[in-house]
C-alpha positions as CSV (number, residue, x, y, z in Angstrom):
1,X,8.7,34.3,26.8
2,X,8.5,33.6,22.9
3,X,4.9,32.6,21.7
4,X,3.7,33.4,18.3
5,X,0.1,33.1,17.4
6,X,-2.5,33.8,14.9
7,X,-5.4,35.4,17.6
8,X,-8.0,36.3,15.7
9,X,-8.5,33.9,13.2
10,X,-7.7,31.3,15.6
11,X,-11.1,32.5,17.1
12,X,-12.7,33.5,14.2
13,X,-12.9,30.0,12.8
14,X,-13.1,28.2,16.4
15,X,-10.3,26.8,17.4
16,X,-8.8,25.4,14.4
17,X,-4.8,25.0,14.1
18,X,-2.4,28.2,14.2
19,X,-0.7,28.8,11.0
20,X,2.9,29.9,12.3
21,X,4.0,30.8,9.0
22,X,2.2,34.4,9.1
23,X,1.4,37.0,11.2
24,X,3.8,35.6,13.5
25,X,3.4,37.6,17.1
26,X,6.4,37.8,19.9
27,X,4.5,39.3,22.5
28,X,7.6,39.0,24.6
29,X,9.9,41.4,22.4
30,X,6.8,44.2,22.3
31,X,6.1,44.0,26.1
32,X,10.4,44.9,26.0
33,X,8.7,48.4,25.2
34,X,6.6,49.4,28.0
35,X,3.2,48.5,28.6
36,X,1.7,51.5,26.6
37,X,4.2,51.3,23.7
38,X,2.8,48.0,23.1
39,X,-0.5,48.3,23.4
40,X,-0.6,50.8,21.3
41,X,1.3,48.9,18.3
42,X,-0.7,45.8,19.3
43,X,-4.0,47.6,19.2
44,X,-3.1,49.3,15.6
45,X,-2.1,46.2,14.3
46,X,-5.1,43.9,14.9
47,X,-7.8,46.8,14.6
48,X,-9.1,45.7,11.3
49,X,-9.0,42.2,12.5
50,X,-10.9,42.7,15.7
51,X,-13.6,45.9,13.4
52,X,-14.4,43.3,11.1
53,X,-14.9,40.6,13.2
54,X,-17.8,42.7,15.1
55,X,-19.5,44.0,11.4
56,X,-19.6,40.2,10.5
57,X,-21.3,39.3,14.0
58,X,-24.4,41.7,12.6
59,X,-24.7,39.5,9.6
60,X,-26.9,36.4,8.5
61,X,-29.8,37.2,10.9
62,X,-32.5,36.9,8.0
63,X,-33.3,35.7,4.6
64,X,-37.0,37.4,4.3
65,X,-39.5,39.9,6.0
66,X,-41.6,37.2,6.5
67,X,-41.8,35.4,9.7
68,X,-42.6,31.7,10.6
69,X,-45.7,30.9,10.9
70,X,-46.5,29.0,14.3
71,X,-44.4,26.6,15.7
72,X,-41.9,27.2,12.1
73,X,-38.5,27.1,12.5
74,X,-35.3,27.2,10.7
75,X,-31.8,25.8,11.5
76,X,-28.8,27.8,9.5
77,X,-24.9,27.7,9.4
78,X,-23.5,30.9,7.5
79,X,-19.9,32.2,6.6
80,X,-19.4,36.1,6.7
81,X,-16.6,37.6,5.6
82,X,-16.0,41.6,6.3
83,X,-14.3,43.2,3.8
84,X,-10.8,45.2,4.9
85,X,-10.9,48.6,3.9
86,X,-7.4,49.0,1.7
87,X,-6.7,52.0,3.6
88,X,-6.9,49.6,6.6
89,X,-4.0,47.3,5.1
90,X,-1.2,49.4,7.1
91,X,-1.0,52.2,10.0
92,X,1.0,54.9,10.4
93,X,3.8,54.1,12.7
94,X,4.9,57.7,14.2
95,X,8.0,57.9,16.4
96,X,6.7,61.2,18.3
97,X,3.4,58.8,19.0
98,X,5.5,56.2,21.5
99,X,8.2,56.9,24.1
100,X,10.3,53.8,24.0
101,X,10.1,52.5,20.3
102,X,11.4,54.2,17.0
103,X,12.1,53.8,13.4
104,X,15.4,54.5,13.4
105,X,14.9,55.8,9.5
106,X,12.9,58.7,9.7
107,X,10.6,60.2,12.0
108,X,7.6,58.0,10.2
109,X,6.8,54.5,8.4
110,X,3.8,52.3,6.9
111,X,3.5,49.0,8.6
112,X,1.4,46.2,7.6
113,X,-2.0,45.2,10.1
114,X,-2.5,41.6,10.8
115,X,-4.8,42.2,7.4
116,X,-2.1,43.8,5.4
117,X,0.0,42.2,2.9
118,X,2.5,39.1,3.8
119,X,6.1,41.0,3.2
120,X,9.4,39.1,3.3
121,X,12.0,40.0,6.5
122,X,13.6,42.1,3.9
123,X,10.7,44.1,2.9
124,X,9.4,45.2,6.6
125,X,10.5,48.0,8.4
126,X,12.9,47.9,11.5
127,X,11.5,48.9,15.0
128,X,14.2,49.7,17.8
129,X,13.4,49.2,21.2
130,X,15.0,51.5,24.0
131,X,16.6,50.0,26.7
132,X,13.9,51.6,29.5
133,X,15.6,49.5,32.7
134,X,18.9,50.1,32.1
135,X,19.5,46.5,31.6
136,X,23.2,46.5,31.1
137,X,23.7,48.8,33.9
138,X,25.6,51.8,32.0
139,X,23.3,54.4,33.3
140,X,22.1,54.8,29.9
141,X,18.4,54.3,29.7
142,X,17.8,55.3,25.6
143,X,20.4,53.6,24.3
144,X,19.6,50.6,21.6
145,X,18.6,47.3,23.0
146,X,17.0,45.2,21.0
147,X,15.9,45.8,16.9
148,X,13.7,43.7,15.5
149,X,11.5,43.5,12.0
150,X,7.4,44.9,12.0
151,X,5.0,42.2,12.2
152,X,3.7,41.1,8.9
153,X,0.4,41.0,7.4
154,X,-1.9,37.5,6.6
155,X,-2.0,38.4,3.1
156,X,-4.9,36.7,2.3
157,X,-5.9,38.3,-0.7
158,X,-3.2,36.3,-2.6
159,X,-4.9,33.2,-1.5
160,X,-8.6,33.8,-1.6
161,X,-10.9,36.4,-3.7
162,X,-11.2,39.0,-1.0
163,X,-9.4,40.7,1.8
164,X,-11.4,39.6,4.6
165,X,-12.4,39.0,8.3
166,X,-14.4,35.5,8.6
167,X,-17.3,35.4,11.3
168,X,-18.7,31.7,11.1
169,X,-22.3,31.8,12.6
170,X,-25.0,28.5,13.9
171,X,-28.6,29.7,14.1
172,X,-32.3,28.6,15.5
173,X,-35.4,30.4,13.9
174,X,-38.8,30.0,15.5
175,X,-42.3,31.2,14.8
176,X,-44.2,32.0,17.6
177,X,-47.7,34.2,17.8
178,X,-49.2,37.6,15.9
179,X,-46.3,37.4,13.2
180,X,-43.5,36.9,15.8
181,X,-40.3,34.9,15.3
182,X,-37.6,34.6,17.9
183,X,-34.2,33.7,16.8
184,X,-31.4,32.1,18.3
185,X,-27.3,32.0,18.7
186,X,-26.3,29.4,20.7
187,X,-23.1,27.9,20.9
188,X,-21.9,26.5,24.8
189,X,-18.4,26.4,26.2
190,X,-18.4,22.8,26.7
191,X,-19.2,21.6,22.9
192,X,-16.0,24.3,21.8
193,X,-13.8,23.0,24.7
194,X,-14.5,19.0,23.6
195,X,-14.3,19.6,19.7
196,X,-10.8,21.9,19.9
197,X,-9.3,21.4,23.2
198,X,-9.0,20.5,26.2
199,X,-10.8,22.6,29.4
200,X,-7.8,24.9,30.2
201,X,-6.5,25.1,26.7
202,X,-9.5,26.9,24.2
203,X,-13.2,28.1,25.4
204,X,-15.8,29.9,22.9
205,X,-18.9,30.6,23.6
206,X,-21.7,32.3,21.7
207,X,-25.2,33.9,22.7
208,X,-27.2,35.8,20.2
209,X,-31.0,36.6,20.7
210,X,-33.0,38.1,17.4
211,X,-37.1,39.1,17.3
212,X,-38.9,39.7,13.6
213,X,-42.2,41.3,14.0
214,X,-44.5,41.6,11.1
215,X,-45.3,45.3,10.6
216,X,-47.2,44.9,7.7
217,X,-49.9,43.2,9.3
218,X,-51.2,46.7,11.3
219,X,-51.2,48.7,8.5
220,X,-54.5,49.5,6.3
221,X,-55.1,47.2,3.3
222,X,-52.2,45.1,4.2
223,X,-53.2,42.2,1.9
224,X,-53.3,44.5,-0.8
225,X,-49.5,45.2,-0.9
226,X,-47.6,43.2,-3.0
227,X,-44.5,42.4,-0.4
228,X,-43.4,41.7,3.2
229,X,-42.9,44.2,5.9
230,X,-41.2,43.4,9.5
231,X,-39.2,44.9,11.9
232,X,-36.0,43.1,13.3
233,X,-33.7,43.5,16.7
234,X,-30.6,41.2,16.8
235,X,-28.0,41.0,19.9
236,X,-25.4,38.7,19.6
237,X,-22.4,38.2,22.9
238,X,-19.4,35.9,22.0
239,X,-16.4,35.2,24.7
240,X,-13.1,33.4,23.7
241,X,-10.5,32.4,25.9
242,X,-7.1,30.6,24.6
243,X,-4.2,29.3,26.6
244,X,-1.0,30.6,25.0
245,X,1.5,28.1,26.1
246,X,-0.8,25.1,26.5
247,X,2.4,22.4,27.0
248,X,3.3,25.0,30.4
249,X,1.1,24.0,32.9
250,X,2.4,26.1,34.8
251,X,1.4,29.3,32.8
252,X,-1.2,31.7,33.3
253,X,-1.0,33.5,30.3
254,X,-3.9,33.7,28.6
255,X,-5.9,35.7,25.2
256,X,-9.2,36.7,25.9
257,X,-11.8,38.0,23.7
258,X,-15.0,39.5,24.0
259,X,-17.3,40.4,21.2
260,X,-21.1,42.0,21.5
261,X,-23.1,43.4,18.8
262,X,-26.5,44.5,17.7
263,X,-28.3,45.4,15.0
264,X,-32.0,47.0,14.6
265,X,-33.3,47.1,10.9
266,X,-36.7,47.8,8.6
267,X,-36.9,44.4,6.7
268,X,-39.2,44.2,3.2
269,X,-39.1,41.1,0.9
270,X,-40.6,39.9,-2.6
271,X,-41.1,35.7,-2.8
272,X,-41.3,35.2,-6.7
273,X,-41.4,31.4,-7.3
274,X,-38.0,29.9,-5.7
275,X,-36.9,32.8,-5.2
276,X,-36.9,35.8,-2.3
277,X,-35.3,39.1,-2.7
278,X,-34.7,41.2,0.4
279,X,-33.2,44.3,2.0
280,X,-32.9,45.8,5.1
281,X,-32.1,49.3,6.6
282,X,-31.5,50.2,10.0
283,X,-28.8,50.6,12.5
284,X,-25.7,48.8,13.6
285,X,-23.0,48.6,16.6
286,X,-20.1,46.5,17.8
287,X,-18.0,46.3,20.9
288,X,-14.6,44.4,21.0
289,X,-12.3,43.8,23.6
290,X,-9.1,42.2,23.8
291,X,-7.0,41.5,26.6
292,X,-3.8,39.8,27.3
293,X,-3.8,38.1,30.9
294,X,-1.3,36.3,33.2
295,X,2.7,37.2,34.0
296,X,5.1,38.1,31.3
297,X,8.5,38.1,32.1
298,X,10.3,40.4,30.0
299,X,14.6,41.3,29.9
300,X,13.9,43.7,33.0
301,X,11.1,43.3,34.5
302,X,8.0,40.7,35.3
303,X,4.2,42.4,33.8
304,X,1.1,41.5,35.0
305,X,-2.2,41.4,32.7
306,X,-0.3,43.9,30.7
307,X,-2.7,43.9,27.4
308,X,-6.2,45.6,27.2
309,X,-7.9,47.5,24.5
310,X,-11.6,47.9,22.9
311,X,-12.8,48.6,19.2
312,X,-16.4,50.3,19.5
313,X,-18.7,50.7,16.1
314,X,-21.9,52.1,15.0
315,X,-23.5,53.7,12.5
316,X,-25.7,52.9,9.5
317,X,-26.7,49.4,8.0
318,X,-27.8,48.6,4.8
319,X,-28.2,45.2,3.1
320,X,-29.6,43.4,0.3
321,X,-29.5,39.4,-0.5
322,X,-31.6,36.7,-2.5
323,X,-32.6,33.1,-0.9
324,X,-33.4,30.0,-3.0
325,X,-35.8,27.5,-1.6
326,X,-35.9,24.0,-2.8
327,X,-38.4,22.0,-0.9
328,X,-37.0,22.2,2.7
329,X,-33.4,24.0,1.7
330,X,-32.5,27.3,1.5
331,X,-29.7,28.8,-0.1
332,X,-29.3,33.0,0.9
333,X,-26.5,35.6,-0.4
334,X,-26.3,38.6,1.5
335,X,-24.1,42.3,1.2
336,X,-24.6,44.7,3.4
337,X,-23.1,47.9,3.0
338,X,-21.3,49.6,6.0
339,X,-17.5,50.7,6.7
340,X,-16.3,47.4,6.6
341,X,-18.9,46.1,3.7
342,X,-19.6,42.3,4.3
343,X,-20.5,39.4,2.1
344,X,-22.5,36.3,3.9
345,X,-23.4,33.1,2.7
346,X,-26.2,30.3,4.6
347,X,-27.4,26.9,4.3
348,X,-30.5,26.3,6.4
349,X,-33.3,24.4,6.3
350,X,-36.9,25.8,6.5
351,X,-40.2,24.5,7.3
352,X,-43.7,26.4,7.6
């Protein structure tokens, strides 16, 4: 079993075509090691990948403190992009930390995440795999059996400005009463399926549910303070699910991805002509999971549903941004400041 794919920015940007040329993924060879050998060096691998993907889900929810009024709304398309930390560019690959794989070198070695620099076959590090069944039946069960070069990184950085995860959002803003908006995330199964695959092939959904409340409107001489006040609660669920060998339709072996996050912030803005400065401050968390489903057959043996691991996150959130209005357009820039910081641009349209 030999399929090499791109996972998360396959989801990341819905669907679109896997570049084979990097980051290239035998899931095969690594099951060769055990099931816990490779979900540990899977789960190292991709954790900046999968940690950025939930920071950029908590992104883009507002451009201002200041709700629709009644029956307003807002449609919006933004790009987020969380930055990789450099010190999450490689991991520490430690032979005493896995039973059947080792760096035959030394006792340690630096190997590149799926967001780490793209290094030539020569460059990367070799990783020997134990034979574990006794495959050639000499009795000998730690003897070499296969060796094989670390995964490589994207490299992005040599191709675009930053290091970073992309989290492509669609959202519906909507004034309701007493200074209330509601916002929405909704992306169904069946509009991913028709515009990148077919049913059994790619699935992506989205759900995100977000509430401003104008604060500033209970406090005493409220119309005498020169800004917007609200308080915001965003929750945003996204599932993907790719078939890995889509020409087999035979196979059952399947990526799935599951992402949740929420946010809770203070929001205040300043409107000064076109323009709207804002900032928020509040609380943030993520929860990731991955799993790899369906039957693997390796050299020795045949694994069932043999990848799972989670990436949890939380801790404080800070952001600041600026939105241009021209007539019914809006233009908004937006860093926030967390462990992976994150840069997020929208186009929307606004009325009321």
């Amino acid at each position: 079993m030999k399929k090499s794919i791109k996972i998360l920015l396959t989801i990341a940007i819905l669907g679109s075509a896997i570049n084979e040329s990097k980051a290239q993924i035998d899931f095969g060879t690594f099951l060769e090691a055990g099931v816990g050998d490779a979900n540990q060096l899977l789960e190292s691998y991709f954790e900046p990948a999968f940690v950025g993907f939930g920071f950029g889900m908590n992104s883009g929810w507002y451009n201002t403190a200041k709700p629709h009024k009644f029956l307003g709304f807002d449609l919006s398309i933004s790009a987020s992009a969380a930055i990789v930390p450099d010190a999450k560019q490689f991991f520490t690959f430690n032979n005493s930390d896995y039973e059947n794989v080792f760096f035959s070198d030394g006792s340690s070695v630096e190997l590149p995440t799926l967001f780490g620099p793209n290094l030539g076959a020569d460059d990367l590090p070799q990783l020997t795999f134990r034979d574990i069944l006794d495959v050639d039946n000499d009795g000998d069960f730690r003897e070499e059996l296969i060796r094989i070069s670390a995964p490589t990184g994207l490299g992005i950085d040599t191709d675009f400005p930053v290091n970073a995860v992309p989290t492509p959002m669609i959202q519906l803003g909507i004034g309701l009463f007493k200074g209330t908006e509601v916002k929405l995330r909704i992306i169904p199964e069946t509009l991913t399926q028709s515009l990148f695959g077919d049913d059994d092939e790619f699935g992506l959904k989205v759900f995100g549910i977000g509430v401003m409340h104008d604060i500033k409107q209970w406090l005493p001489a409220s119309k005498l303070l020169p800004f917007d006040l609200s308080l915001f609660v965003g929750y945003t669920n996204l599932n993907a699910t790719m078939k890995l060998d889509p020409d087999d339709p035979t196979s059952d072996q399947v990526a799935r991805f599951d992402a949740s996050a929420v946010t809770a912030q203070a929001v205040i803005s300043k409107k000064l002509a076109l323009f709207t400065a804002f900032a928020g401050l509040g609380w943030a968390k993520s929860d990731v999971d991955f799993t790899l489903e369906g039957r693997y057959e390796t050299e020795s043996s045949v694994l069932v549903d043999p990848i799972a691991f989670n990436f949890s996150n939380s801790g404080l959130r800070a952001n600041v941004g600026l939105r241009i209005k021209l007539l019914f357009l809006t233009l908004t820039g937006e860093y926030a400041i967390q462990e992976y910081n994150t840069i997020t641009g929208t186009v929307g349209f606004s009325f009321r």
